[in-house]
MIDOSE-1310 file (N, C-alpha, C; in nm, 2 decimals, decimal comma, always signed):
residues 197
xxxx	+8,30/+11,11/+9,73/+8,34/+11,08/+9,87/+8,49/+11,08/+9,88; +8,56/+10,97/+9,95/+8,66/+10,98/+9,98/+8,76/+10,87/+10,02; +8,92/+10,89/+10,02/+8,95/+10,75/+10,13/+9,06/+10,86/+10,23; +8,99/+10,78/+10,35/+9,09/+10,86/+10,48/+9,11/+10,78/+10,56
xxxx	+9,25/+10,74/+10,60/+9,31/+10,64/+10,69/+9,38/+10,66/+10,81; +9,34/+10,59/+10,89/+9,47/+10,62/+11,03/+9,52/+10,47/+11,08; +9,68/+10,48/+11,13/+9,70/+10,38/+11,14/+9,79/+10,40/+11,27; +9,83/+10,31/+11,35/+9,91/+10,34/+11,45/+9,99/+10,19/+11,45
xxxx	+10,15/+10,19/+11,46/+10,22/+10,11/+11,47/+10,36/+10,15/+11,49; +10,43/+10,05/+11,52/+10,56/+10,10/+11,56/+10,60/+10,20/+11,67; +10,55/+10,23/+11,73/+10,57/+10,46/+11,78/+10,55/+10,53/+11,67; +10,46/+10,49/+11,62/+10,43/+10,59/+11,49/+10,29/+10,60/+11,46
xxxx	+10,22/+10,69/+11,47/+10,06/+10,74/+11,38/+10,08/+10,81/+11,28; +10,03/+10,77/+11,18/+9,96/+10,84/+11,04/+9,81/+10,87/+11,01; +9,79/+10,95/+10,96/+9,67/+10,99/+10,93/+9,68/+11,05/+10,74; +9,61/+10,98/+10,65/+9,64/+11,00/+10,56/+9,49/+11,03/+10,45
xxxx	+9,48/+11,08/+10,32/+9,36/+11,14/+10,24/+9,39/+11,14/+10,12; +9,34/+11,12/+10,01/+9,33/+11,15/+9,92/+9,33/+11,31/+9,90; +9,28/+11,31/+9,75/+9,28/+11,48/+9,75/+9,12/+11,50/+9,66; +9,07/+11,41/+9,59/+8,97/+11,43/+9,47/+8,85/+11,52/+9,55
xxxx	+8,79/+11,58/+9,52/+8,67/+11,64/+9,54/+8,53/+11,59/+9,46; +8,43/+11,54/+9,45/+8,36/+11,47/+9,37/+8,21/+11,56/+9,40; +8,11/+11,64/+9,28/+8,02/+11,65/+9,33/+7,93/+11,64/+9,21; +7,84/+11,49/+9,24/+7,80/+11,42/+9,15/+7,87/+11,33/+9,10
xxxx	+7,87/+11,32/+8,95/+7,94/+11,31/+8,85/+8,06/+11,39/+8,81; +8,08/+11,49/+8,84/+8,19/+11,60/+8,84/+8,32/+11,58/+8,91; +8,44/+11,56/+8,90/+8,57/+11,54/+8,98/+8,59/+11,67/+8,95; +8,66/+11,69/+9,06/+8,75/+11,83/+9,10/+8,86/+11,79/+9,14
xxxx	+8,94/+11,78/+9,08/+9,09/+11,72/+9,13/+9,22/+11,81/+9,17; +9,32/+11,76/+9,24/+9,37/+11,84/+9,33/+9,49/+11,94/+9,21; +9,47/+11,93/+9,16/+9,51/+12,00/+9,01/+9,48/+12,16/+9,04; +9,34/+12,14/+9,06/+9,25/+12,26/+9,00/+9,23/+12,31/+9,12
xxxx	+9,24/+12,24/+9,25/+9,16/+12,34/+9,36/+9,26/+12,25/+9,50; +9,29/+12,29/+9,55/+9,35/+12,25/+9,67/+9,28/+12,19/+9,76; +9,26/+12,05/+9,73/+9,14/+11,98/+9,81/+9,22/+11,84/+9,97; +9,28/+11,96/+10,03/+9,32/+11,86/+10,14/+9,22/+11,84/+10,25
xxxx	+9,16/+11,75/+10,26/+9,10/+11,66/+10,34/+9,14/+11,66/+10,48; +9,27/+11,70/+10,51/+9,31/+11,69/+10,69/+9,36/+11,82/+10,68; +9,34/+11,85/+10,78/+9,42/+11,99/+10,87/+9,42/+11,96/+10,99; +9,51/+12,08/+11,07/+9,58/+12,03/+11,20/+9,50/+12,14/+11,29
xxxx	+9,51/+12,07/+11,42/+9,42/+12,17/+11,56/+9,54/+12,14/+11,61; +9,57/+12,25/+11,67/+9,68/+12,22/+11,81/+9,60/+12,28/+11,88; +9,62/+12,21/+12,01/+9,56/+12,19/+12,12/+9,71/+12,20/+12,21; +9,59/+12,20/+12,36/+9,75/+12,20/+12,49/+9,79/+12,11/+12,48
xxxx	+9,76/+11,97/+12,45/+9,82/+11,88/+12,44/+9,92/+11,81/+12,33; +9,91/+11,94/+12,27/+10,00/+11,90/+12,13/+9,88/+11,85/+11,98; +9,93/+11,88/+11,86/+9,91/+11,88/+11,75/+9,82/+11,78/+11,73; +9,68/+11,75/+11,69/+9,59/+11,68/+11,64/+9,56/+11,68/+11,50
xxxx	+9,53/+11,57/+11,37/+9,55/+11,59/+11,31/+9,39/+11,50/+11,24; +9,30/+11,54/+11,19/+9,15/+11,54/+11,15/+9,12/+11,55/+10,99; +9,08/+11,46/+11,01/+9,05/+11,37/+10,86/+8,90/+11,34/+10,82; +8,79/+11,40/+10,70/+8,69/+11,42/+10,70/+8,64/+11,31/+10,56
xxxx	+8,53/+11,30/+10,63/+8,45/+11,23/+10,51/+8,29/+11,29/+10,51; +8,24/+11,29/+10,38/+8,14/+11,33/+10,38/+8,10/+11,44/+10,27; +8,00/+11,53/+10,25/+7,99/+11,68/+10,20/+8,08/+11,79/+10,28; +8,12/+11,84/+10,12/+8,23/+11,89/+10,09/+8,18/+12,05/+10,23
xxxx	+8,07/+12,05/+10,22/+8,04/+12,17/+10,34/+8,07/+12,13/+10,43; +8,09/+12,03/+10,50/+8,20/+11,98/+10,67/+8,35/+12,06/+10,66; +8,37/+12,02/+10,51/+8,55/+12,04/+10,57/+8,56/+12,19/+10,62; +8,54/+12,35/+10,58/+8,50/+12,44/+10,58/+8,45/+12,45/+10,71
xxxx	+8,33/+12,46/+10,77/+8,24/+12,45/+10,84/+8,30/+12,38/+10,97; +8,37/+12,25/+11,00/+8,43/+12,20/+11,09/+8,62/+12,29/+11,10; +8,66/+12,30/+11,01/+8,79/+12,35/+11,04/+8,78/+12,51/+11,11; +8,63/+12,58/+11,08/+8,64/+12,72/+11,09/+8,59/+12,73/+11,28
xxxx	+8,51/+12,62/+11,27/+8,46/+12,57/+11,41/+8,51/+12,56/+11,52; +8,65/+12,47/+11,46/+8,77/+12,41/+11,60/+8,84/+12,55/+11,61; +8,84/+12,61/+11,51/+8,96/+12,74/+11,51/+8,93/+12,87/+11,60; +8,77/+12,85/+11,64/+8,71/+12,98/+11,73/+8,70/+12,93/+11,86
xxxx	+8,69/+12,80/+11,90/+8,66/+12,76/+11,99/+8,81/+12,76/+12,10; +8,81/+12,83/+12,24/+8,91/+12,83/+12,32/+8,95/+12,70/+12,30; +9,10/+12,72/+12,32/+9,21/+12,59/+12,28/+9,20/+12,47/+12,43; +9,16/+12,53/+12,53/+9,10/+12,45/+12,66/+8,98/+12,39/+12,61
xxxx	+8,92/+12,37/+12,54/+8,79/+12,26/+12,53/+8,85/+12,17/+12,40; +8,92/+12,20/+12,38/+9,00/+12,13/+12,23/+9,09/+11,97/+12,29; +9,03/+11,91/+12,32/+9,06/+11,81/+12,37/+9,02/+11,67/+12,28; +9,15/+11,62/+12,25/+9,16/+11,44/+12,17/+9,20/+11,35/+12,20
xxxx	+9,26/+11,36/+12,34/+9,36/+11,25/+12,41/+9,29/+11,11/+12,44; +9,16/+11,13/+12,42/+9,15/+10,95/+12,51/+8,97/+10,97/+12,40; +8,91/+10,86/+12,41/+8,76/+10,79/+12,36/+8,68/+10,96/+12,41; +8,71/+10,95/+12,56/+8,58/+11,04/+12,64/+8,65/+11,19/+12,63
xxxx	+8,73/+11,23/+12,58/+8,77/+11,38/+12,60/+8,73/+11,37/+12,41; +8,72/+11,34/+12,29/+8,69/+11,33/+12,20/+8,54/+11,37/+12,20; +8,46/+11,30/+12,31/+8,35/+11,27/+12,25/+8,28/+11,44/+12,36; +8,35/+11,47/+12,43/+8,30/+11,57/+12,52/+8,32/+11,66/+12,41
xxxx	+8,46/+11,69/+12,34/+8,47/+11,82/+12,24/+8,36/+11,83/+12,15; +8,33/+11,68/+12,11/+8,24/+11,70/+11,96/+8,12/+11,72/+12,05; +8,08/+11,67/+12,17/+7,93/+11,70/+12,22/+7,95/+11,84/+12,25; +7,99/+11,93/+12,30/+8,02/+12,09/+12,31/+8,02/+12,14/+12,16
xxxx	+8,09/+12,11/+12,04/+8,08/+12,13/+11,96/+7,95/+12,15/+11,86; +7,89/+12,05/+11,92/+7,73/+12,01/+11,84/+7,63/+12,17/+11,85; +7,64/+12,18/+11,96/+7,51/+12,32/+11,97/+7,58/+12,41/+11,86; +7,72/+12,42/+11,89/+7,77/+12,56/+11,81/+7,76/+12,52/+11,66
xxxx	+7,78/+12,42/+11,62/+7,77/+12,41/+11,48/+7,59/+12,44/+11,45; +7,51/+12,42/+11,50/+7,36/+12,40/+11,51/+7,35/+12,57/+11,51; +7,40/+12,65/+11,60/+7,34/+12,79/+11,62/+7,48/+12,85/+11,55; +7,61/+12,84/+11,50/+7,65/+12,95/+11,41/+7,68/+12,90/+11,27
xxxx	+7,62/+12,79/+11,25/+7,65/+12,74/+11,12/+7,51/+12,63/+11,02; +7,41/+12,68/+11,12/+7,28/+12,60/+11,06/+7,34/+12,46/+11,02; +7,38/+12,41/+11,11/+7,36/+12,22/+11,07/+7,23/+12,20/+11,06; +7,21/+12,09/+11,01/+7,10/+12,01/+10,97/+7,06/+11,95/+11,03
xxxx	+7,04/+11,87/+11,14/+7,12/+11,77/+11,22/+7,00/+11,71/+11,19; +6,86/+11,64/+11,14/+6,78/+11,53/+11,11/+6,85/+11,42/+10,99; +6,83/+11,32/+10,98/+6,84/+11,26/+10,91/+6,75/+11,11/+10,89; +6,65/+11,09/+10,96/+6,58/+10,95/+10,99/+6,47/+11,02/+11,12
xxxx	+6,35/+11,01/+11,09/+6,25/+11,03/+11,15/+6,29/+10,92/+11,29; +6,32/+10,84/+11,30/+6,33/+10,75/+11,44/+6,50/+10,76/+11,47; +6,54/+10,88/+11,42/+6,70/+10,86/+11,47/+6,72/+10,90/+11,65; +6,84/+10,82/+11,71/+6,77/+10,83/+11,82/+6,87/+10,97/+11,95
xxxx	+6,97/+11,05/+11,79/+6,97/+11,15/+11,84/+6,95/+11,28/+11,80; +7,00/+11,38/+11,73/+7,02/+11,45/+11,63/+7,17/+11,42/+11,62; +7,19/+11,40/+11,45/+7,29/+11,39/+11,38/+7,43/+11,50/+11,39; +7,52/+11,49/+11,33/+7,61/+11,60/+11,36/+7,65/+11,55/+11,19
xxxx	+7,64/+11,45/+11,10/+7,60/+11,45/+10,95/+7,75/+11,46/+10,93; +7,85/+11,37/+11,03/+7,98/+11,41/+10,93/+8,06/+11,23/+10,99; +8,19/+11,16/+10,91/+8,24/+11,08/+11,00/+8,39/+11,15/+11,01; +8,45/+11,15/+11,07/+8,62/+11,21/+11,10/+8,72/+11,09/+11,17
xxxx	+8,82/+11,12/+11,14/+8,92/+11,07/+11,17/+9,00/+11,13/+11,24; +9,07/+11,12/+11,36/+9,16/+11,20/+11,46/+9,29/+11,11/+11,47; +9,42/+11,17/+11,44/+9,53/+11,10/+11,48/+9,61/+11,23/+11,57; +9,67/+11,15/+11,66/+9,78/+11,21/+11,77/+9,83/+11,16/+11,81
xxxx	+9,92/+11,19/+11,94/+10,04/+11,12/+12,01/+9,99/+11,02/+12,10; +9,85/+11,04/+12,16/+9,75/+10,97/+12,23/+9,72/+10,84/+12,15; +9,70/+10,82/+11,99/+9,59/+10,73/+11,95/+9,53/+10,78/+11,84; +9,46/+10,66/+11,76/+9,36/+10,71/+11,65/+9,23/+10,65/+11,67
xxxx	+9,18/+10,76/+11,62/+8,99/+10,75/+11,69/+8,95/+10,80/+11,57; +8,80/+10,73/+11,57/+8,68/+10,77/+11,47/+8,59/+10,80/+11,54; +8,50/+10,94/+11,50/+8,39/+10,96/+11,55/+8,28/+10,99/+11,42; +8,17/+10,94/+11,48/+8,04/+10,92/+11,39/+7,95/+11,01/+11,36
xxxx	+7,81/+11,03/+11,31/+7,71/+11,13/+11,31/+7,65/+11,15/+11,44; +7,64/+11,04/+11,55/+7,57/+11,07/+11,66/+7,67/+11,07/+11,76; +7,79/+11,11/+11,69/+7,94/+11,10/+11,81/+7,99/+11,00/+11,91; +7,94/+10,88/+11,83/+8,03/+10,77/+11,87/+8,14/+10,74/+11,82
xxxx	+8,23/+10,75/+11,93/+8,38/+10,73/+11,92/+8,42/+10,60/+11,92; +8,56/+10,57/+11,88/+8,61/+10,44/+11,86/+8,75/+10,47/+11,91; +8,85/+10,45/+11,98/+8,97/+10,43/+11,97/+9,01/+10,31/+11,87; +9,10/+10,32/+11,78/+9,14/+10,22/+11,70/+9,24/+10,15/+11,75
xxxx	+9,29/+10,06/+11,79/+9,47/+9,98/+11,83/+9,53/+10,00/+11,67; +9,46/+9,96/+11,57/+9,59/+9,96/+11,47/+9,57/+10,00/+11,34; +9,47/+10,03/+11,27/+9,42/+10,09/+11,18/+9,30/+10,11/+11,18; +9,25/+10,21/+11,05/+9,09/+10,21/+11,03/+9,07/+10,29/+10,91
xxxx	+8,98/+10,30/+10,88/+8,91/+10,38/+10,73/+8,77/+10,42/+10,71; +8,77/+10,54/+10,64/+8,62/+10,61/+10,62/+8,65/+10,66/+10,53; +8,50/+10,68/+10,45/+8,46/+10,69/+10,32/+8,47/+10,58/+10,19; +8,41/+10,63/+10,07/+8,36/+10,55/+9,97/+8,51/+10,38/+9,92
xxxx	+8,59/+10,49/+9,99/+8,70/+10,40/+9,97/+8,77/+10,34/+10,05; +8,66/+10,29/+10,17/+8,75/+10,26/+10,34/+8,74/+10,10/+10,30; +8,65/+10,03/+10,25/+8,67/+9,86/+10,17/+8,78/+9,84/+10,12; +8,81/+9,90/+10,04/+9,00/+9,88/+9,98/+9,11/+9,90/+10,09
xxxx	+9,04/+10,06/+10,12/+9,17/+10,04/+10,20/+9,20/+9,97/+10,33; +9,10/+9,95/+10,36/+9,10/+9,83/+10,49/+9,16/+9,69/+10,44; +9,14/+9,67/+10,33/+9,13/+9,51/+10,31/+9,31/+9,52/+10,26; +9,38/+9,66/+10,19/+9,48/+9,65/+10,13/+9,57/+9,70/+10,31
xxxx	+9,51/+9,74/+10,41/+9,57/+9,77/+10,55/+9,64/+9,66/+10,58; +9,48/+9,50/+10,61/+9,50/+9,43/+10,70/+9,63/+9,34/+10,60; +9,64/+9,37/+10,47/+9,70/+9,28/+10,46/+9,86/+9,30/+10,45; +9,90/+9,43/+10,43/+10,04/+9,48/+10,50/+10,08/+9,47/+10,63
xxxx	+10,02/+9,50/+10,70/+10,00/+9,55/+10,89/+10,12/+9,47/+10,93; +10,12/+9,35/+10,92/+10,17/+9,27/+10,99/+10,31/+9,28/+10,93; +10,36/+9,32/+10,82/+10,51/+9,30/+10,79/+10,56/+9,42/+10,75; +10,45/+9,54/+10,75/+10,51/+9,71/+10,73/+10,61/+9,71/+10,87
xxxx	+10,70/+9,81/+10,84/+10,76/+9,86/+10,94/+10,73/+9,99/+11,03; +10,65/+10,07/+10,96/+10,58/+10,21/+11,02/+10,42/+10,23/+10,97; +10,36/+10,30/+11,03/+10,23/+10,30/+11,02/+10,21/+10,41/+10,88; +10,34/+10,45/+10,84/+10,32/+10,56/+10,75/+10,32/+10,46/+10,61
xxxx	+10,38/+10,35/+10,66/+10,36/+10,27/+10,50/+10,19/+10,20/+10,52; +10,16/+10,16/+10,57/+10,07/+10,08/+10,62/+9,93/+10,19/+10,56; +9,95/+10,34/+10,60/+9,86/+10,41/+10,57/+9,90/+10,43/+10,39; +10,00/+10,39/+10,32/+10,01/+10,47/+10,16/+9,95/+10,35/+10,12
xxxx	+9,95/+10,20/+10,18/+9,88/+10,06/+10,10/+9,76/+10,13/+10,12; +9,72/+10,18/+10,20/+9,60/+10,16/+10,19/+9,51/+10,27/+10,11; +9,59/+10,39/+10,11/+9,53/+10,49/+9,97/+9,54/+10,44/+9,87; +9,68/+10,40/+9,85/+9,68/+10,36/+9,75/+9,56/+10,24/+9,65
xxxx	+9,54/+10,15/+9,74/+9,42/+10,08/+9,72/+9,28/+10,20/+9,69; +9,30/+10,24/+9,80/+9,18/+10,34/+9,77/+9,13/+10,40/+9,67; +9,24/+10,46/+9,62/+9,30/+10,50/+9,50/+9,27/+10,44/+9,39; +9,32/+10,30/+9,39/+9,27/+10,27/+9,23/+9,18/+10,21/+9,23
xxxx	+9,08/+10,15/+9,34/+8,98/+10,10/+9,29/+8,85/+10,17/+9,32; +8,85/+10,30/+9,43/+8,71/+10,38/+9,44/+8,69/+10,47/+9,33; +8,61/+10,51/+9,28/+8,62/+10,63/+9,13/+8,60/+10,72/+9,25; +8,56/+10,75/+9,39/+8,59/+10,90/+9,40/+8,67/+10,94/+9,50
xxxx	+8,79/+10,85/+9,48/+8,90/+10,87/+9,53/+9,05/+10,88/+9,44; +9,13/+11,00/+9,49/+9,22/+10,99/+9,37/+9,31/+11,07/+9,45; +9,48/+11,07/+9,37/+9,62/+11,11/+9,46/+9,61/+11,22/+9,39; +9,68/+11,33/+9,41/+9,80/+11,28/+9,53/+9,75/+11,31/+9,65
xxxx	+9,81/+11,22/+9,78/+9,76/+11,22/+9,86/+9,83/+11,31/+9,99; +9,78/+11,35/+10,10/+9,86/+11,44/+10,21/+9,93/+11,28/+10,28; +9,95/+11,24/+10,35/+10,05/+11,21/+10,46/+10,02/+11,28/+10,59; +10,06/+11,26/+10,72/+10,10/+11,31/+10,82/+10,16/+11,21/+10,93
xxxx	+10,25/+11,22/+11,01/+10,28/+11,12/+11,12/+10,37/+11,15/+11,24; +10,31/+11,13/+11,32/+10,38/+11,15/+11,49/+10,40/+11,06/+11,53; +10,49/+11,14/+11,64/+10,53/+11,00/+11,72/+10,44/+10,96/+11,81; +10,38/+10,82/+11,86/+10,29/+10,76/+11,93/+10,33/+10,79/+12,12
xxxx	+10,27/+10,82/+12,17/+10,31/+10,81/+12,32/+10,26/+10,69/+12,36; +10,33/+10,60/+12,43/+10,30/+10,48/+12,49/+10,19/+10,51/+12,61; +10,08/+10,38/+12,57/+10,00/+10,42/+12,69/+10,01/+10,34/+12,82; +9,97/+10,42/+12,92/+10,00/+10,38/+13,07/+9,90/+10,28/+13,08
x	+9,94/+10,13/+13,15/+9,86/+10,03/+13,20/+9,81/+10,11/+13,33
């Protein structure tokens, strides 16, 4: 699995990942294969930055997805333009990339089998298997190593100065106590746009 973090503070978002690749028992470390976990969509509204957890077939498969799709449906800015991209998104992954999308005989939609992280100048958001979104106010975490790093988040937040330290506590946690999470890690961080009351 993984540890992937976003954090928002100061005028500042980060979005940050480990690098380990894990399948099974087997590490693949970022040594041997260039295992970065975030890549960037620019959109009209500026640079988006998406963070994956899950089988190693998403990262591939989702980055090759956002990259075909006209830059007008490529929308992150708020909960409901997130959740419109990835519901547009769902058929296409389904008919040019055979998703899978069952998972639970009483599930109560078809799956999309992945969780992500989005950071921007807007905000950081998580979306789920059945594309429930979250806007975050101030941190968050997914994958095998989101318990550390949450717990090593909440406990900086309050006296970090930028959301870019706030996100290394929390790999870093990630880091040494998940076995399938490991550094070096990417970084990324923008500047936050204040939102309108």
């Amino acid at each position: 699995m993984t540890t992937v973090v976003v954090v928002r503070k100061n005028g500042q978002v980060a979005i940050a990942a480990d690098t380990l690749v894990t399948f099974g028992d087997t590490r693949l470390s970022h040594r041997l294969e260039d295992n970065s976990k975030i890549f960037r969509v620019d959109t009209e509204a500026g640079p988006s930055y998406i963070g994956m957890a899950g089988t190693v077939a998403h990262f591939p498969v989702l980055r090759k997805a956002l990259a075909t799709l006209p830059q007008e449906t490529l929308q992150f800015g708020s909960k409901s333009e997130v959740f419109d991209t990835f519901t547009k998104l769902h058929p296409y992954l389904k008919d040019n990339f055979f998703l899978q999308t069952k998972e639970e005989d009483h599930d109560p939609y078809e799956s999309s089998q992945f969780s992500v992280l989005i950071a921007n100048a807007s905000g950081i958001y998580g979306l789920y298997s059945y594309r429930e979104v979250f806007e975050f106010k101030e941190y968050w975490s997914i994958g095998s190593g989101r318990s550390f790093a949450l717990g090593a988040m909440h406990a900086v937040h309050g006296k970090a100065k930028s959301a870019r330290e706030v996100a290394v506590a929390g790999l870093a946690a990630g880091c040494e106590f998940d076995r399938n999470s490991a550094g070096p890690w990417d970084v990324f961080t923008l500047k936050s746009k204040e939102k309108q009351s």
